[in-house]
Backbone as JSON, one array per atom type, in Angstrom:
{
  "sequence": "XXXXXXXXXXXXXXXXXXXXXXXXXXXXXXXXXXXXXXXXXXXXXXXXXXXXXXXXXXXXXXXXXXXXXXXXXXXXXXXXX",
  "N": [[-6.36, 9.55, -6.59], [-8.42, 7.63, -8.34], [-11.27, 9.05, -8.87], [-10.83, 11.46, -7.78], [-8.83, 12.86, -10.14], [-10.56, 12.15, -12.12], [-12.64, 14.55, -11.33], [-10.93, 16.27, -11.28], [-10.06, 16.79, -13.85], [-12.72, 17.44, -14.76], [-13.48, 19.68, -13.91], [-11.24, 21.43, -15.41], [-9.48, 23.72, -17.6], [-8.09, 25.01, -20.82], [-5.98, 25.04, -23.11], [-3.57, 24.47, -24.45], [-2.2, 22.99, -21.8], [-3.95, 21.33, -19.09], [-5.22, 23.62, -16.51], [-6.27, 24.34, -13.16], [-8.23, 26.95, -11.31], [-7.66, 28.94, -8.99], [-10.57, 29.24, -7.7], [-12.13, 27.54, -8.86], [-10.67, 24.9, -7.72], [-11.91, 25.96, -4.57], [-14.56, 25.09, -4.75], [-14.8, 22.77, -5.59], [-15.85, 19.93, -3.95], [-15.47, 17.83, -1.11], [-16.26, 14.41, -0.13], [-15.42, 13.33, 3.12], [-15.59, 10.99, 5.61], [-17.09, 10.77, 8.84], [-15.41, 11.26, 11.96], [-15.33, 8.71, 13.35], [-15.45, 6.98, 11.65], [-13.32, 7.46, 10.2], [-11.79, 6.79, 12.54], [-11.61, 4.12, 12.91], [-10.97, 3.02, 10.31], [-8.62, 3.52, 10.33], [-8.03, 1.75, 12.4], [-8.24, -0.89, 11.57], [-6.7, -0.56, 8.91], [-4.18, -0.78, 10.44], [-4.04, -2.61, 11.61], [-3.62, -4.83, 9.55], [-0.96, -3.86, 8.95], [0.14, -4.8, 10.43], [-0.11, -7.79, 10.45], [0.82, -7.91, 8.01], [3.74, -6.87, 8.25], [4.09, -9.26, 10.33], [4.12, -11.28, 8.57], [6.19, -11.12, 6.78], [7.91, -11.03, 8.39], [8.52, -13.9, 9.48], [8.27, -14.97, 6.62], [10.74, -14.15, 6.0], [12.71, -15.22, 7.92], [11.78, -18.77, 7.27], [13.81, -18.22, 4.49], [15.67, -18.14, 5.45], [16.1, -20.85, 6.69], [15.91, -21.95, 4.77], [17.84, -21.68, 3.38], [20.37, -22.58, 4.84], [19.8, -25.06, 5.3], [20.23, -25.36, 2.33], [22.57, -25.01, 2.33], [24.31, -26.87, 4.05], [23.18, -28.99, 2.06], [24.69, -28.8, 0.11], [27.12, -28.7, 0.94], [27.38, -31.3, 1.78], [27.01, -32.09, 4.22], [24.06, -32.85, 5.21], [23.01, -35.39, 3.92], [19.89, -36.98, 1.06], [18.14, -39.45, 1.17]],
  "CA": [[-7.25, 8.47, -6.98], [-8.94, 7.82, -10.02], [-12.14, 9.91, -8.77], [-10.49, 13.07, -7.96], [-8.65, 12.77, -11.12], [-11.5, 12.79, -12.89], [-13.12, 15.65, -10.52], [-9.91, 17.91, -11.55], [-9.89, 16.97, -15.22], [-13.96, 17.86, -15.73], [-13.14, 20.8, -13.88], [-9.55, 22.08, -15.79], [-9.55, 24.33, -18.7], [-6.71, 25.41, -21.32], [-6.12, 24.36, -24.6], [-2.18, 23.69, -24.38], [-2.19, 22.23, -21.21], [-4.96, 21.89, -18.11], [-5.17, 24.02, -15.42], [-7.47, 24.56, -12.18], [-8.47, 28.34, -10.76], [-8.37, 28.69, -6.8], [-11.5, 28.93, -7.27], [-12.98, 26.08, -9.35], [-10.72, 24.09, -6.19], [-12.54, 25.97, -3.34], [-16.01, 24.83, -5.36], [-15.02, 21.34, -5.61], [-16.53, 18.87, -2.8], [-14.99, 16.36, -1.11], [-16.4, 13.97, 1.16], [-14.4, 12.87, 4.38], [-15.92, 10.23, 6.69], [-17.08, 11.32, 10.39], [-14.06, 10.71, 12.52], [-15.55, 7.6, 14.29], [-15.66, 5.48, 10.84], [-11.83, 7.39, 10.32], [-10.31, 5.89, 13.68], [-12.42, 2.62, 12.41], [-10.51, 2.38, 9.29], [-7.34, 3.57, 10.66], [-7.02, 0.45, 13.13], [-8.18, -2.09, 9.89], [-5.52, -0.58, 8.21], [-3.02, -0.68, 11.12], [-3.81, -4.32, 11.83], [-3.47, -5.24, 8.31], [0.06, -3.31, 8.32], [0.84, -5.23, 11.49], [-0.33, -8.73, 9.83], [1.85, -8.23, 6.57], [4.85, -7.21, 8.96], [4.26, -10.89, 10.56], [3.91, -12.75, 7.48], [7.35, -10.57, 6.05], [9.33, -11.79, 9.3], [7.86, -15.55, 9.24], [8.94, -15.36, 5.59], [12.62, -14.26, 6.43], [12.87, -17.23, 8.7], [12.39, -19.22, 5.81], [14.15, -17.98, 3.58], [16.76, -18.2, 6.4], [15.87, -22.47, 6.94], [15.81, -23.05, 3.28], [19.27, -20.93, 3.01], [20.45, -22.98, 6.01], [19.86, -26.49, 4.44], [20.67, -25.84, 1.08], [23.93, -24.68, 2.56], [23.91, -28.24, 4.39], [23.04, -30.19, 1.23], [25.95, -28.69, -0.76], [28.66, -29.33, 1.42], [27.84, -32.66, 2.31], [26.78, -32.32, 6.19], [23.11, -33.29, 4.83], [22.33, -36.18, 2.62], [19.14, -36.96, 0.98], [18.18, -40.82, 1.02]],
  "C": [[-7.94, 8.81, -8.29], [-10.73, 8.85, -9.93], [-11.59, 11.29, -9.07], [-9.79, 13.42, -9.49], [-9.7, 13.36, -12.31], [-12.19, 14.39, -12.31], [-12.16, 16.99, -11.1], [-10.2, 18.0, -12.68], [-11.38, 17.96, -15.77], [-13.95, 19.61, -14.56], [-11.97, 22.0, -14.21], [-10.56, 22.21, -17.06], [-8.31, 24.85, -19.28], [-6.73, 24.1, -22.26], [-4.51, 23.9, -24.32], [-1.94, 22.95, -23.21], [-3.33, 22.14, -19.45], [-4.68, 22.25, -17.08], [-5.92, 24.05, -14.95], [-7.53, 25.85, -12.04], [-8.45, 27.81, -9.56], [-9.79, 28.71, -6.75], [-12.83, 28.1, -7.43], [-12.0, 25.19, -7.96], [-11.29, 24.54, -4.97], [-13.83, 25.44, -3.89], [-16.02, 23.39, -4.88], [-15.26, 20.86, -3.99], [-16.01, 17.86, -2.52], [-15.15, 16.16, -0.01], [-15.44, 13.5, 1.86], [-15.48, 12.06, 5.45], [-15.81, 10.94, 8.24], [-15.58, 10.71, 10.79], [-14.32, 9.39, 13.38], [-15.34, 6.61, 13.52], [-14.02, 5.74, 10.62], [-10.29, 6.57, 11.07], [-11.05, 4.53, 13.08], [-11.27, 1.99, 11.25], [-8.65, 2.33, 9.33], [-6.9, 2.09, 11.29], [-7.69, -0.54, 12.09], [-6.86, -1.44, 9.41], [-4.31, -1.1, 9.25], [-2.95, -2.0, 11.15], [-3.59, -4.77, 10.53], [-2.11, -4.99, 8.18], [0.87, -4.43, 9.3], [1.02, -7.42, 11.43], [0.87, -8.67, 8.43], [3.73, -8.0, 7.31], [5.12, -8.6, 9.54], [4.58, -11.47, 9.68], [5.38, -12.19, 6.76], [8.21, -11.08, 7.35], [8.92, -13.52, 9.26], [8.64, -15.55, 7.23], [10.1, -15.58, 5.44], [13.01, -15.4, 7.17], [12.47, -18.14, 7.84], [13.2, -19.53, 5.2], [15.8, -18.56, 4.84], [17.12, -19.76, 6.5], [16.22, -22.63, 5.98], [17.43, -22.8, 3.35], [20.55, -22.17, 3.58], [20.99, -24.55, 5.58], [19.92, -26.5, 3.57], [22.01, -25.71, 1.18], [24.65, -25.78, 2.66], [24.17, -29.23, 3.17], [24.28, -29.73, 0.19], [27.21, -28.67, -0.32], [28.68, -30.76, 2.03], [27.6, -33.11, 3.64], [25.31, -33.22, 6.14], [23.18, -34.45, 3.84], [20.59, -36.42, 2.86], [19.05, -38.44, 0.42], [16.92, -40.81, -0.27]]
}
C-alpha cells in the first residue's frame, strides 16, 4: 500500500539504489486491528466476494439470452415487427 511504501522509502538509505537494515524493519510499527474488528471485516469482504460472484453468474445468463436471440434473429426463427 501506498502507506507502507512510504514507511519503507523514509526509512531506506543508499545512494545507487534503496535499501532497508533488519533492523530499521524490526523498528518500524505496524498497526493490525484486534481480531474481533479482523473477523468483522473478513465477513464484509466475504459477502462482497459472494455478491460480485452473483452479479458475474446473473451476467453470464445474459450474455447467454442475448447470445441466444441474436442467434434467433439471424437465422430467421425470430422476426422483429
Amino acid at each position: 500500500t501506498k502507506i507502507l511504501t512510504n514507511v519503507f522509502t523514509k526509512n531506506a538509505s543508499g545512494s545507487t539504489f534503496l535499501e532497508i537494515s533488519p533492523n530499521k524493519i524490526r523498528q518500524i510499527e505496524v498497526n493490525i486491528p484486534k481480531y474481533e474488528e479482523q473477523i468483522s471485516i473478513a465477513k464484509v469482504l466475504s459477502d462482497i466476494d459472494s455478491e460480485i460472484e452473483a452479479l458475474e453468474q446473473k451476467r453470464d445468463k445474459y450474455k447467454a439470452i442475448k447470445q441466444g436471440m441474436m442467434q434467433q434473429l439471424l437465422t430467421g426463427k425470430t422476426r422483429l415487427i
